[in-house]
N, C-alpha and C positions, 0 to 999 in steps of 0.2 A: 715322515708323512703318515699322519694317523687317521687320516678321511680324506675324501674326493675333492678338489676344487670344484665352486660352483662356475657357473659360464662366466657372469663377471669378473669373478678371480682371475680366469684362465686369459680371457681379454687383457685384463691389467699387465697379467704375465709377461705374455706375448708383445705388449706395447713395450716394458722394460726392456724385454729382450731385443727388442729393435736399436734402443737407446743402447746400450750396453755394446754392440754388436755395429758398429755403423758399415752399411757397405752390405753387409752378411744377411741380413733378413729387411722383407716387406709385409707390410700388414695392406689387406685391402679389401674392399668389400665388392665379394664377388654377387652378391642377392640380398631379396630381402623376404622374410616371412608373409606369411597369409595377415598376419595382426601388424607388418608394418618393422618388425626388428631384422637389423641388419645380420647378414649372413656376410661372416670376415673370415679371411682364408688370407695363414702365413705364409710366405715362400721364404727360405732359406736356401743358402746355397746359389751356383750360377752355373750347374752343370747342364750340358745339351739335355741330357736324358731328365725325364722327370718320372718320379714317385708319388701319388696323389693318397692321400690320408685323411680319413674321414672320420671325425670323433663326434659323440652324442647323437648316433641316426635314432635311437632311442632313447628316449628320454630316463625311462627306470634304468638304465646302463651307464651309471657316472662315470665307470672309468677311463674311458677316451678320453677327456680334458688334460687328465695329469698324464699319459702317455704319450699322448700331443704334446705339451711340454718337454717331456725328457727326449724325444726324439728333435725336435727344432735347437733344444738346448745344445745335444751333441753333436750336430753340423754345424751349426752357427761357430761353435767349439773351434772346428776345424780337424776334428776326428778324422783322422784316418788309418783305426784299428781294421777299419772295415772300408773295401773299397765304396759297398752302399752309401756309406757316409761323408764320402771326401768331397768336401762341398764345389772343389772343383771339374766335376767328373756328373754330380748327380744335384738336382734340384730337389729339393720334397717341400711339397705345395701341402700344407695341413688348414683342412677346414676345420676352423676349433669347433665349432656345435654347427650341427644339420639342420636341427631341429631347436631353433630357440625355444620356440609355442610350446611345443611340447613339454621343454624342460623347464619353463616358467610354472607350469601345472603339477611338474616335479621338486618345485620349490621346497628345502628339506630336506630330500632325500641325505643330501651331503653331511648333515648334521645327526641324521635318524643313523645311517650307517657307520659314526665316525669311533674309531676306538674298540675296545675290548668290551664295552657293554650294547653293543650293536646286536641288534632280536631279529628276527622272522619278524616278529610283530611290529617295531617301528619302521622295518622297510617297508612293507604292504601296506601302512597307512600312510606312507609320502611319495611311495611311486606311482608314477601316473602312463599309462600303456596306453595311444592312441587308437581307434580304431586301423584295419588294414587298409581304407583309403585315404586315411590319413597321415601316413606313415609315407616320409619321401623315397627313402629305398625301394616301396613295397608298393606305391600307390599307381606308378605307369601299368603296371599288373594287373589291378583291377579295371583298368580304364580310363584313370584322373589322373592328371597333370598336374601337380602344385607346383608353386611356384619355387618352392625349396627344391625339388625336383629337376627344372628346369634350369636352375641356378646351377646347379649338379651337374646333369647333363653340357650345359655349356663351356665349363670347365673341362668335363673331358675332351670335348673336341678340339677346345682352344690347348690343351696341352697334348693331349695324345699322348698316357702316362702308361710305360713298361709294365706299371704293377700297381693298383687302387687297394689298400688297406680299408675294411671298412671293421672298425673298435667297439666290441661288445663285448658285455656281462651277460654270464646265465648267471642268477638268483643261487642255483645250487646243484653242485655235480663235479666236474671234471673242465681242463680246458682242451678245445680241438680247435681245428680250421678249416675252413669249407673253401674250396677253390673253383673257379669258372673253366677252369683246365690246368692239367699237369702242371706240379713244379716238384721235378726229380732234384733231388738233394735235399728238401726242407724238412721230412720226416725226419732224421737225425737231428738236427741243430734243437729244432723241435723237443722233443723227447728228450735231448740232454739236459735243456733249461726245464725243461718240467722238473723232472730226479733232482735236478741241483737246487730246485727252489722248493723243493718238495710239494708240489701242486700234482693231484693225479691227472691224469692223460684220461678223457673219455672213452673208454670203448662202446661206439655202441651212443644214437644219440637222435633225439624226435626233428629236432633241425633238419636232419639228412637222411632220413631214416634209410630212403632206396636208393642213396647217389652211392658212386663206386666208392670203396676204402681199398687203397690201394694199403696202407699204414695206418697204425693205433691212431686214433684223435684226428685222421688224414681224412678227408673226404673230396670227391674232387661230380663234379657234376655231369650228369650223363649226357649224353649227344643230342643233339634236339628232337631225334626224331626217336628217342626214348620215352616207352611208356611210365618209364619209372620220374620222369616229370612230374605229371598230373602227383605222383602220390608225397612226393618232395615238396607240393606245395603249389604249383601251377604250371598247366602247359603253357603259357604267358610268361613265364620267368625270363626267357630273352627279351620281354622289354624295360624288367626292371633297371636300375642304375649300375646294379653289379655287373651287368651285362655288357654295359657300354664299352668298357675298354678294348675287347674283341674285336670291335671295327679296326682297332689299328695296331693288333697283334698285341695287344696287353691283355694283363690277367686279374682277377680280380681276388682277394683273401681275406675271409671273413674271419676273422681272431677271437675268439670266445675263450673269458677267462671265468672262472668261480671267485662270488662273494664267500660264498662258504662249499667246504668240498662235502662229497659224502663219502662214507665207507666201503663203498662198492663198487665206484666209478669204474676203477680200472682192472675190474677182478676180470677175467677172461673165462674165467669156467664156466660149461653147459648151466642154465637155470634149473634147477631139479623138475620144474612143473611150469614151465609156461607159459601153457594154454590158461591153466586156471590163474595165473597171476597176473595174466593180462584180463581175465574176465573179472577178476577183483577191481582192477585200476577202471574197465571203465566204468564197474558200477559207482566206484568212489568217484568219479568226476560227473557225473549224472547225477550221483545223490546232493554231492554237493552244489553242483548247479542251482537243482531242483530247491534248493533250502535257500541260496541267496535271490532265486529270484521271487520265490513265494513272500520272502520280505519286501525286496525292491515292487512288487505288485503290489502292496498295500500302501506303500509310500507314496506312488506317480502323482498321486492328488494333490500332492503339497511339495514335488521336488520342481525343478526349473522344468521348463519341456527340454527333450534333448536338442531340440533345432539352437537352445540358449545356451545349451552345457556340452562341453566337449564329453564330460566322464558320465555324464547322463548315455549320451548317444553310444558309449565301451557298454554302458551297463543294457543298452536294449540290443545292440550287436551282442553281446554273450547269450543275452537270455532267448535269444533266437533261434540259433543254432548252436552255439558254436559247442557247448558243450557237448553234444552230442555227435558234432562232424568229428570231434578229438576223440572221442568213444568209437566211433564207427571205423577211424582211420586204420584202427588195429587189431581192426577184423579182418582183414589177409593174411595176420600175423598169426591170429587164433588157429585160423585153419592148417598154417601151415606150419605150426607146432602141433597139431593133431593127427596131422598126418604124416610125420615122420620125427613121434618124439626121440630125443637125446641123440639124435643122428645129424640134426643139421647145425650146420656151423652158422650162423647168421649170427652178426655182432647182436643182433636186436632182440635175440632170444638166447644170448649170454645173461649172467648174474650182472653184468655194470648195465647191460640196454636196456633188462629189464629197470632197472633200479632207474634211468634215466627217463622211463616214460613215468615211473612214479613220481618223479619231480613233476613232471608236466600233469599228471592226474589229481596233485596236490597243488598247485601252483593256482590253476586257473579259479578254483573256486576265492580263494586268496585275494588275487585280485580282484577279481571284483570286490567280495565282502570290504577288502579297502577301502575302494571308490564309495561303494555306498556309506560306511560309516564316515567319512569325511563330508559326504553331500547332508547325512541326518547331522551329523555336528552343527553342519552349518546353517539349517532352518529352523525359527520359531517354531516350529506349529507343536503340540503341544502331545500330539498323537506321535511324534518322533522319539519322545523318552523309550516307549516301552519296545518298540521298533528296535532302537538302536538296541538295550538291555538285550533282546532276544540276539541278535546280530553279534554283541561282542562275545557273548557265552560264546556263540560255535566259531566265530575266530579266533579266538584263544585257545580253545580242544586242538584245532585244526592246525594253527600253528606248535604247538606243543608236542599233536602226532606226527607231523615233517619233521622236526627237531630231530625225535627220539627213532624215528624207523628209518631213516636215513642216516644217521649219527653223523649230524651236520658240526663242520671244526670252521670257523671262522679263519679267510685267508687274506692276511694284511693285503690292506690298498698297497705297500710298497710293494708288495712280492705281485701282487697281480701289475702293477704297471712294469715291473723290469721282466715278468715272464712275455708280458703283452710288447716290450718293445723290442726283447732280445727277438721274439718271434716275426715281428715286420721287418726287422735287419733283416735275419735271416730268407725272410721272402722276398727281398730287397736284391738280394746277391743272387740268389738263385734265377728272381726276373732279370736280371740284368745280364746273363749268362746264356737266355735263350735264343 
């Protein structure tokens, strides 16, 4: 396996594997998109209990399709190395993509990433990152309802699942797992498939920044009536999709594996100077802001309006705010590296947390500059030449500096989908054990 399947592939898959399998898997369509494309969701297996699996909630995140597969594959199989797995004990219901819309807009990606000559640079120009209300996991959050969303939602209630896998990429770092509550046993299983596959384990990580770490790469979410909520990303978080399974004593596990790892993911040690190196990051994501949108401002005249363009409407969402809420967020962090330097233990002002907010300080200007040189690609107008020239110069520095200061190692799509699926077994037994 030397690249991601695209959603089509992953459909054809899953339709074989019905055929191949009679009796053992069903395809069906549980939704259908904002644009009108159907939302299918395999079931394998005929066990009382169900396992609910979510692949493509993000569209820049291909790897859920081919983890979806290897896990439907090995039930259907009739595995049962693992009680998770024994098709007659446990059902697992896999949404193949969440988000078709989305990953139509990521058309590419699968090809830009596929192989040993996979860049920084051709995945930032085929990944496409919805806005946050537009995003089905993320969007009850904000306030909106999509209909991918509710598709989601409906499904949980009609099966009431032990445990909801939901299948992501970070871009670059380490992999971890984010939990909706406890699951004792799964740091181990965990942490052994990482070493054996040699993927680092994140310590330390902007996803989670203030949910508890009980274990390395482990994060588990705090009580709702925690203020470390709001800073994790919303005091709204009980109503996104992760949240759902809670109503019926299920848990939710968010699986984050790396396209490419970095050097310092899982280094544990104090960061020599943290204060100043988080004051660096957030100038680097400020400055960088400030440069793709000072382009994207001289474009608006000749690009779609955003009310026409999905990546239009990402590119006036960043240029809004967002760079600067990501800047601001890690200003608790400043202070409280200055006020008790090399004394506190916080994963977030280790060498791998640091190094992990750097991804995210490097990341964001990234995407965007993407979007927009994919939108100037695509217009006549004649004042786009010299736009785009300026544009690609600092994404290609830009990509070049993430490369080299992270000392990013590209990590095969096989090893990320068998780290990615040893790790939902392993969350698999542990739910099914509470």
């Amino acid at each position: 396996m030397h690249r991601y399947p695209t959603v089509a592939e992953v459909t054809e898959s899953a339709r074989r594997l019905v055929s191949r399998f009679p009796g053992a898997g069903r395809l069906r369509r549980i939704g259908t998109s904002r644009a009108g494309r159907p939302i299918l969701m395999l079931s394998v297996g005929h066990g009382p209990r169900h396992v609910l699996v979510v692949a493509r909630p993000h569209p820049d995140e291909p790897v859920g399709g081919a983890t979806a597969l290897a896990l439907a594959e090995r039930v259907a199989a009739g595995d049962r190395r693992s009680p998770a797995t024994d098709p007659e004990t446990v059902t697992w219901d896999i949404v193949l993509c969440l988000d078709p819309d989305g990953a139509a807009l990521s058309e590419g990606i699968e090809a830009a990433t596929a192989g040993p000559g996979a860049t920084l640079a051709r995945y930032y120009r085929a990944a496409f990152r919805p806005v946050a209300a537009e995003q089905p996991e993320w969007a009850p959050i904000v306030g909106r309802r999509l209909p991918e969303s509710h598709a989601l939602f409906d499904t949980i209630d009609a099966l009431r699942p032990v445990l909801q896998c939901s299948l992501h990429n970070v871009d670059a770092g380490g992999a971890w797992v984010q939990l909706t509550s406890g699951l004792p046993g799964l740091a181990a299983p965990f942490a052994a498939s990482a070493a054996d596959l040699g993927v680092p384990v994140q310590h330390g990580t902007y996803d989670a920044l203030y949910w508890e770490n009980p274990a390395p790469g482990v994060h588990v979410l705090p009580p709702p009536d925690s203020t470390a909520r709001l800073a994790a990303g919303s005091e709204n978080i009980g109503r996104s999709t992760w949240c759902a399974p809670q109503r019926y004593g299920g848990v939710t596990a968010i699986v984050e594996v790396p396209l490419w790892s970095t050097g310092t993911a899982d280094d544990p040690a104090p960061h020599p100077d943290p204060a100043r190196a988080l004051r660096e990051l957030s100038h680097l994501v400020r400055e960088g802001g400030r440069h793709v949108t000072a382009v994207f401002d001289k474009a608006r005249g000749f690009l779609p309006p955003a009310a026409e363009s999905p990546p239009g409407r990402v590119l006036e969402w960043m240029a809004d705010d967002l760079y600067d809420l990501v800047a601001d967020s890690w200003q608790p962090l400043v202070r409280q590296a200055e006020s008790a330097p090399r004394a506190d233990s916080s994963p977030a002002l280790t060498t791998a947390g640091i190094s992990a907010l750097e991804v995210v300080a490097r990341r964001q200007p990234l995407r965007a500059a993407g979007l927009l040189l994919r939108l100037l690609d695509a217009t006549g107008d004649p004042a786009s030449v010299a736009l785009r020239h300026e544009l690609d110069g600092l994404f290609t520095t830009w990509c070049t500096d993430f490369e080299t200061s992270l000392r990013l190692r590209p990590v095969p799509v096989r090893t990320q989908v068998e780290l990615q699926t040893r790790t939902v077994v392993a969350a698999a037994e542990c739910a099914l054990m509470r």
